[in-house]
PDB file of N, CA, C and O in Angstrom:
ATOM      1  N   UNK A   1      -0.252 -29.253  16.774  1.00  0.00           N
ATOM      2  CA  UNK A   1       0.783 -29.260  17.771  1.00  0.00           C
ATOM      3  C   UNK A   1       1.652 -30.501  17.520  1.00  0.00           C
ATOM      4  O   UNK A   1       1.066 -31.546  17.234  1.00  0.00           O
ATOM      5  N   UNK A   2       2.945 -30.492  17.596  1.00  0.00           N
ATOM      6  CA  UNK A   2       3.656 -31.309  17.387  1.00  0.00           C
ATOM      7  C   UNK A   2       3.865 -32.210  18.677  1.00  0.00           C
ATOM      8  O   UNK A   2       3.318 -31.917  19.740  1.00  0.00           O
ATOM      9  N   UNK A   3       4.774 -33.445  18.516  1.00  0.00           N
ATOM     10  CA  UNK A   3       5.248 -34.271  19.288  1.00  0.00           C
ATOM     11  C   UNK A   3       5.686 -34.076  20.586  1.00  0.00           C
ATOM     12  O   UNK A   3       5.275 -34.493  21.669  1.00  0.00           O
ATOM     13  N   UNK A   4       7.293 -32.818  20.012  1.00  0.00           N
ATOM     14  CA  UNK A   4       8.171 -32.646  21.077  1.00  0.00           C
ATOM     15  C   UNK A   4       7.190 -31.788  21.856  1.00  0.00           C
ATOM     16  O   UNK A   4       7.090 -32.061  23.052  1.00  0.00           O
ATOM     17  N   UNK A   5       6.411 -30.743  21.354  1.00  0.00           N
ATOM     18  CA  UNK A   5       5.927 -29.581  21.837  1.00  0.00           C
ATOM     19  C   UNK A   5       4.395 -30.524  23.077  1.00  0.00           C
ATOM     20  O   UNK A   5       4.007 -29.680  23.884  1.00  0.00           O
ATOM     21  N   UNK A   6       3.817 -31.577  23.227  1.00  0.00           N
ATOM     22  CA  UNK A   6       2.974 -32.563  23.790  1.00  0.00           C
ATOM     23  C   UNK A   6       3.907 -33.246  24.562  1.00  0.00           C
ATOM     24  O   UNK A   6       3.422 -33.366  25.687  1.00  0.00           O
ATOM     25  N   UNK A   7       5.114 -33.799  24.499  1.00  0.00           N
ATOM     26  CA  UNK A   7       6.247 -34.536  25.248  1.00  0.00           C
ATOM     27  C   UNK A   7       6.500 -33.421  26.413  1.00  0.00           C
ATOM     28  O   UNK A   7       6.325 -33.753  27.585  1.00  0.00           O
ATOM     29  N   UNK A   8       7.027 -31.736  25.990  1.00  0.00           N
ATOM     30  CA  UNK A   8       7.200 -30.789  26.942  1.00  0.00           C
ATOM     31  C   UNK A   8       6.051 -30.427  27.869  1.00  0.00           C
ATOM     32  O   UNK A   8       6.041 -29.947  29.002  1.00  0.00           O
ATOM     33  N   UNK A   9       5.415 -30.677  27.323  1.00  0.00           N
ATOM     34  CA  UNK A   9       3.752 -30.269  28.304  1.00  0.00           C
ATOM     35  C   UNK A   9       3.729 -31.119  28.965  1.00  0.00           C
ATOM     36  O   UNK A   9       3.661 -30.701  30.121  1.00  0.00           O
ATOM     37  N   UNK A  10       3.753 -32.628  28.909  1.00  0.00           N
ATOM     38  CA  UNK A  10       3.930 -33.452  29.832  1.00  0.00           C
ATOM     39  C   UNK A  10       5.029 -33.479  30.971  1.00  0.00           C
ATOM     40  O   UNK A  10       4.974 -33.814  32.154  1.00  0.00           O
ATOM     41  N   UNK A  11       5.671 -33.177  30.467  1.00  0.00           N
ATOM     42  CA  UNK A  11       7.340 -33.074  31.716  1.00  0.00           C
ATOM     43  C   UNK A  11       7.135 -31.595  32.531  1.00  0.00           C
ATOM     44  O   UNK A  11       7.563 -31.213  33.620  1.00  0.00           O
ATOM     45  N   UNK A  12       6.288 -30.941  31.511  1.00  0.00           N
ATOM     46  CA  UNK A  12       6.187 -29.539  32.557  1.00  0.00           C
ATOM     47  C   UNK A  12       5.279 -29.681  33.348  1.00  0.00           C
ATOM     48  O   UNK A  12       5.393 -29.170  34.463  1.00  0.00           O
ATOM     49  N   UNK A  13       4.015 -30.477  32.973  1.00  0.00           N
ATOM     50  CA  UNK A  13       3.174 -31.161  34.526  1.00  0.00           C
ATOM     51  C   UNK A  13       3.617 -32.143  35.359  1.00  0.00           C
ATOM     52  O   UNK A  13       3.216 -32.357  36.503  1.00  0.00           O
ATOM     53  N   UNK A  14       4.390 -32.690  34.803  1.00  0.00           N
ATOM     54  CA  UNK A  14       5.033 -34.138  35.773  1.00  0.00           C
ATOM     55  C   UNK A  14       6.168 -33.250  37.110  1.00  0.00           C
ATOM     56  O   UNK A  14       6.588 -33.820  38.118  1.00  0.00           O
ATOM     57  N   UNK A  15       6.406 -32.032  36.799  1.00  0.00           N
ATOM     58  CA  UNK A  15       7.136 -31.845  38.056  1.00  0.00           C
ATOM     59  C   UNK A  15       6.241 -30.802  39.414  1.00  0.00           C
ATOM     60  O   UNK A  15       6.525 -30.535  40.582  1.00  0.00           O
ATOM     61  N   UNK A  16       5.158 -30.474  38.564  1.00  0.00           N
ATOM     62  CA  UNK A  16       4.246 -29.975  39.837  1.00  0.00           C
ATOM     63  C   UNK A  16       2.633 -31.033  40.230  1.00  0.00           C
ATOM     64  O   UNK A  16       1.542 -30.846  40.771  1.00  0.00           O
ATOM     65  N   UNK A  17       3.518 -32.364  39.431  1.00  0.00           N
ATOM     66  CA  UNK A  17       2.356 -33.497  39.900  1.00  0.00           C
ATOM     67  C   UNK A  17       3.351 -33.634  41.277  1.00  0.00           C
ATOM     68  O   UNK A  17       2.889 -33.623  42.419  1.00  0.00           O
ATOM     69  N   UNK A  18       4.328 -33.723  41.065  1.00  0.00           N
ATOM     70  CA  UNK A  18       5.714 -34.940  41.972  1.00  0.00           C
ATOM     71  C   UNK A  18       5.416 -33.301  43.165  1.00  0.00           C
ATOM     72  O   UNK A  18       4.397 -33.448  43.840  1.00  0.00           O
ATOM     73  N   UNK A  19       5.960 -32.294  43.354  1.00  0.00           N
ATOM     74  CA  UNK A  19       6.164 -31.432  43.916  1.00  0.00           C
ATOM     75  C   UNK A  19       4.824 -31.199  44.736  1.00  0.00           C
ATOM     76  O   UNK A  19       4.963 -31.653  45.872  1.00  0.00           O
ATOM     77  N   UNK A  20       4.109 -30.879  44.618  1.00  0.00           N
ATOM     78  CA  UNK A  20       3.271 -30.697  44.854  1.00  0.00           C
ATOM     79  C   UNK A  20       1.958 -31.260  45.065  1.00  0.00           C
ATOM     80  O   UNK A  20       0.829 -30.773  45.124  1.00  0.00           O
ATOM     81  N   UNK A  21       2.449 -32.473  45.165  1.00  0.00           N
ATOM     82  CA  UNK A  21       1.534 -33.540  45.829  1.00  0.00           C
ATOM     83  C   UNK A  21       2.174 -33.944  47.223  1.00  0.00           C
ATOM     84  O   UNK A  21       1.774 -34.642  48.155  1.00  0.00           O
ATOM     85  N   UNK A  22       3.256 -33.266  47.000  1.00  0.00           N
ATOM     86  CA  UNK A  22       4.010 -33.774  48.538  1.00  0.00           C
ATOM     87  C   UNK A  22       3.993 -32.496  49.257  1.00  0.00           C
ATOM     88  O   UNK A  22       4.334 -32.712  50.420  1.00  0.00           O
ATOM     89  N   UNK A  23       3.671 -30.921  49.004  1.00  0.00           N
ATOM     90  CA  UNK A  23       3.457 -30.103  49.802  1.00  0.00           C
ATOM     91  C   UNK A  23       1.898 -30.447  49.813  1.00  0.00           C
ATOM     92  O   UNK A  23       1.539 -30.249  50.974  1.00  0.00           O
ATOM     93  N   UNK A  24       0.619 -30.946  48.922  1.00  0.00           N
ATOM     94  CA  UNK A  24      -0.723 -30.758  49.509  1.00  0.00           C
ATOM     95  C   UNK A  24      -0.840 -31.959  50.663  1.00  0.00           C
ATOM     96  O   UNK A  24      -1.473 -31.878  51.716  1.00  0.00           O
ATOM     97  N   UNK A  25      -0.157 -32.952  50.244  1.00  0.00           N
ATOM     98  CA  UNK A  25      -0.193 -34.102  51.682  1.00  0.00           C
ATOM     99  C   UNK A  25       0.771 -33.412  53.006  1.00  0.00           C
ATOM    100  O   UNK A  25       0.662 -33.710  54.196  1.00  0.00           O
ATOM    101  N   UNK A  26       1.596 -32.552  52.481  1.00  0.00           N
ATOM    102  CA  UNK A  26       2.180 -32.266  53.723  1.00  0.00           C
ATOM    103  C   UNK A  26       0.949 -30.837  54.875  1.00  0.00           C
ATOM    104  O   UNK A  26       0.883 -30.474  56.049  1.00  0.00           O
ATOM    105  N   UNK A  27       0.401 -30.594  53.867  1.00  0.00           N
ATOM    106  CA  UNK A  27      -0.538 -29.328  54.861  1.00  0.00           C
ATOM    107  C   UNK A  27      -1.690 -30.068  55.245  1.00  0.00           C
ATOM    108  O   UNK A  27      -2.220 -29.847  56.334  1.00  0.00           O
ATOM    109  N   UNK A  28      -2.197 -31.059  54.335  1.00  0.00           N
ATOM    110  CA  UNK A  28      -3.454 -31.656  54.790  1.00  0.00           C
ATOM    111  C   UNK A  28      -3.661 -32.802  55.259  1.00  0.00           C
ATOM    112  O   UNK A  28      -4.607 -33.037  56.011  1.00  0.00           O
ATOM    113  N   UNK A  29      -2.412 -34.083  54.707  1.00  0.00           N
ATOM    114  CA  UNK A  29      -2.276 -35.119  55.351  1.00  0.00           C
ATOM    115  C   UNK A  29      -3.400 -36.133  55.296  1.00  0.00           C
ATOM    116  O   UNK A  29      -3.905 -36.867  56.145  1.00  0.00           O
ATOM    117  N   UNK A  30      -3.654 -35.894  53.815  1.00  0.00           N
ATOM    118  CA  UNK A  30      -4.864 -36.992  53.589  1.00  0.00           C
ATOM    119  C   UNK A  30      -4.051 -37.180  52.131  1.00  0.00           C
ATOM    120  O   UNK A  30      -3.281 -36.386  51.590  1.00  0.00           O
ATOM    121  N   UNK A  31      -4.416 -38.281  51.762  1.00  0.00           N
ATOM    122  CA  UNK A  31      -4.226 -38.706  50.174  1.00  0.00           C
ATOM    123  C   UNK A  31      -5.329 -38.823  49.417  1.00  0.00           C
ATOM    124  O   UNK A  31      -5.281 -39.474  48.373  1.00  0.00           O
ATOM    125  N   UNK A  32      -6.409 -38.248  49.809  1.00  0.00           N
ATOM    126  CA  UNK A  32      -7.763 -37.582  48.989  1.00  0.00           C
ATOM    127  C   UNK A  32      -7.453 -36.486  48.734  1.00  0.00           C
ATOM    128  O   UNK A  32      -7.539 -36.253  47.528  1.00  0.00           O
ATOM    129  N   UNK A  33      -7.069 -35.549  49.420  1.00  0.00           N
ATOM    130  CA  UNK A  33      -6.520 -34.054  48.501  1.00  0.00           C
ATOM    131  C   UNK A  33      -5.691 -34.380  47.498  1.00  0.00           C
ATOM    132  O   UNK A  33      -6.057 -34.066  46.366  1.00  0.00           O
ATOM    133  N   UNK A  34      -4.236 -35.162  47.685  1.00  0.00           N
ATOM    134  CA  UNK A  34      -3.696 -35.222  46.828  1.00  0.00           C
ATOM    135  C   UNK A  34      -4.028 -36.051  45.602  1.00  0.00           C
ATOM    136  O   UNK A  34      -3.297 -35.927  44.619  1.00  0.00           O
ATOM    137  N   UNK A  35      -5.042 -36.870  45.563  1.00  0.00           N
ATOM    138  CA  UNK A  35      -5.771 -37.609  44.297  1.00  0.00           C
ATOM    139  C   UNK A  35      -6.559 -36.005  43.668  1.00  0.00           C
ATOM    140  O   UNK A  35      -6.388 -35.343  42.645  1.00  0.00           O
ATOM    141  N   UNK A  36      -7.133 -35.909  44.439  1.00  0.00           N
ATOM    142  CA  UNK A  36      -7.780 -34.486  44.128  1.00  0.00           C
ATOM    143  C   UNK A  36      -7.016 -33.881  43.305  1.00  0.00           C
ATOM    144  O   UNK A  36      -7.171 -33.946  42.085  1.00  0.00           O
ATOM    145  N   UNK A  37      -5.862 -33.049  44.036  1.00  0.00           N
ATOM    146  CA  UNK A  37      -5.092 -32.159  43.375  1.00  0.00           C
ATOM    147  C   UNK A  37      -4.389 -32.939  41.892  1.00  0.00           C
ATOM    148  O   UNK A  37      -4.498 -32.286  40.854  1.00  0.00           O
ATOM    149  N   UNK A  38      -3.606 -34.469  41.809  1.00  0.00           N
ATOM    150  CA  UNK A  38      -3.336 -34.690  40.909  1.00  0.00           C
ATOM    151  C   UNK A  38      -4.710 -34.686  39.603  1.00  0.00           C
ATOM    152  O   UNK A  38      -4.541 -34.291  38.449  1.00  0.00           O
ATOM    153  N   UNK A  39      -6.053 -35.239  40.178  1.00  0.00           N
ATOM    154  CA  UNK A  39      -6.742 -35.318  38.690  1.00  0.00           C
ATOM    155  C   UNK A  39      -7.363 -34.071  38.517  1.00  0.00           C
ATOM    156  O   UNK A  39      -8.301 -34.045  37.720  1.00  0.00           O
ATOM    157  N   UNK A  40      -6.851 -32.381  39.447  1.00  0.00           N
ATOM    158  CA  UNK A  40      -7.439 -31.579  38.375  1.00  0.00           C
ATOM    159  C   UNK A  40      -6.173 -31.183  37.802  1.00  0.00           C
ATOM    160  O   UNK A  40      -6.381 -30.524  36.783  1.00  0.00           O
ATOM    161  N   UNK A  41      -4.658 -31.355  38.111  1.00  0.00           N
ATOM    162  CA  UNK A  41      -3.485 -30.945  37.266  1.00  0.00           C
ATOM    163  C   UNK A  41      -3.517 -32.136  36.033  1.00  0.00           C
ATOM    164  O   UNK A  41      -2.851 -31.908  35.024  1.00  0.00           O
ATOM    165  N   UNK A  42      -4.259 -33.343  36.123  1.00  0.00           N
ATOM    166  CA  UNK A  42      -4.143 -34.165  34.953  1.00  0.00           C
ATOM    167  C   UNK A  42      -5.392 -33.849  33.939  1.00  0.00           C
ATOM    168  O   UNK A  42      -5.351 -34.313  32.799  1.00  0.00           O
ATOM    169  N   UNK A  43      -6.641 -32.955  34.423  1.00  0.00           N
ATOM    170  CA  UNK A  43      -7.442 -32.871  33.569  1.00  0.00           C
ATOM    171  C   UNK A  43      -6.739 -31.227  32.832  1.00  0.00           C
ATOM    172  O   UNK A  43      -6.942 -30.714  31.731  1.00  0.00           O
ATOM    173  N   UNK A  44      -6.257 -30.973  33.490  1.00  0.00           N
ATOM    174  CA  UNK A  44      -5.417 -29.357  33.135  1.00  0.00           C
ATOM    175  C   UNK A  44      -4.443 -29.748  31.911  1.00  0.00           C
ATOM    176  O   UNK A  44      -4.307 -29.127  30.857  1.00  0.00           O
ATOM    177  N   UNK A  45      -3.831 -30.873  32.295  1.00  0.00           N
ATOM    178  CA  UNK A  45      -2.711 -31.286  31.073  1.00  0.00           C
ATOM    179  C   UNK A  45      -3.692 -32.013  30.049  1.00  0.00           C
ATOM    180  O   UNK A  45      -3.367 -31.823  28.877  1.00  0.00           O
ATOM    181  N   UNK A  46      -4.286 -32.430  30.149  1.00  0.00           N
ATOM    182  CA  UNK A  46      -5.622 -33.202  28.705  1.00  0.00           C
ATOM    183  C   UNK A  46      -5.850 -31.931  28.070  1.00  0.00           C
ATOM    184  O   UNK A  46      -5.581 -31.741  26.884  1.00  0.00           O
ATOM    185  N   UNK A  47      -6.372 -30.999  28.880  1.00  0.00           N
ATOM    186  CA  UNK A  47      -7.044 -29.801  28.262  1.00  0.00           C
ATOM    187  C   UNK A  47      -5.878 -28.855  27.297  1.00  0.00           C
ATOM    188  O   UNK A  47      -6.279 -28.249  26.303  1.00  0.00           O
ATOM    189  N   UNK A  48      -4.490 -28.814  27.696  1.00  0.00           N
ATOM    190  CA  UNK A  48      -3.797 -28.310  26.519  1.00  0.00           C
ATOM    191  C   UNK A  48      -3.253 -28.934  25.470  1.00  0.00           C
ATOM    192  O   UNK A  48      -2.877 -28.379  24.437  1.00  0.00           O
ATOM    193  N   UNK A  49      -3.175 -30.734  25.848  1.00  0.00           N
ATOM    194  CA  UNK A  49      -2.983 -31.423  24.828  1.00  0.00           C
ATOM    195  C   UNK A  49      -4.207 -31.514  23.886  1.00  0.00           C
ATOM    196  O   UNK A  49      -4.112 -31.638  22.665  1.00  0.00           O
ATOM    197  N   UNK A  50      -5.216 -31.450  24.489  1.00  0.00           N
ATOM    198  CA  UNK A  50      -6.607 -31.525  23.026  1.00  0.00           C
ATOM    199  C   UNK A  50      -6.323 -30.286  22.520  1.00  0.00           C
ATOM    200  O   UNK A  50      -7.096 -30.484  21.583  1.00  0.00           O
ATOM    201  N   UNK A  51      -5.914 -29.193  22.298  1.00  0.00           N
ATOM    202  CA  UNK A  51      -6.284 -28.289  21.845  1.00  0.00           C
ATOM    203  C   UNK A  51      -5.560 -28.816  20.430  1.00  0.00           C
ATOM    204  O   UNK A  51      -5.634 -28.134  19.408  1.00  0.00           O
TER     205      UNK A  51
END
């Protein structure tokens, strides 16, 4: 896998880290869900960059 193609995977998780850490704090209103929710979308982005 190339550079640009690892650079795009990153920017394509970085906008449902930002997005969507602000709708799971907005329904649940803890910032343990949203640690939550960001480290399984950050173990999600490891997992297509190792491949």
């Amino acid at each position: 896998m190339d550079i640009s193609r690892k650079i795009a995977i990153m920017v394509f998780t970085a906008v449902p880290a930002i997005m969507g850490g602000g709708i799971v704090y907005h329904f649940f209103g803890s910032f343990t869900q949203v640690i939550i929710y960001e480290a399984l979308l950050l173990l999600a982005a490891i997992g297509c960059l190792g491949k």
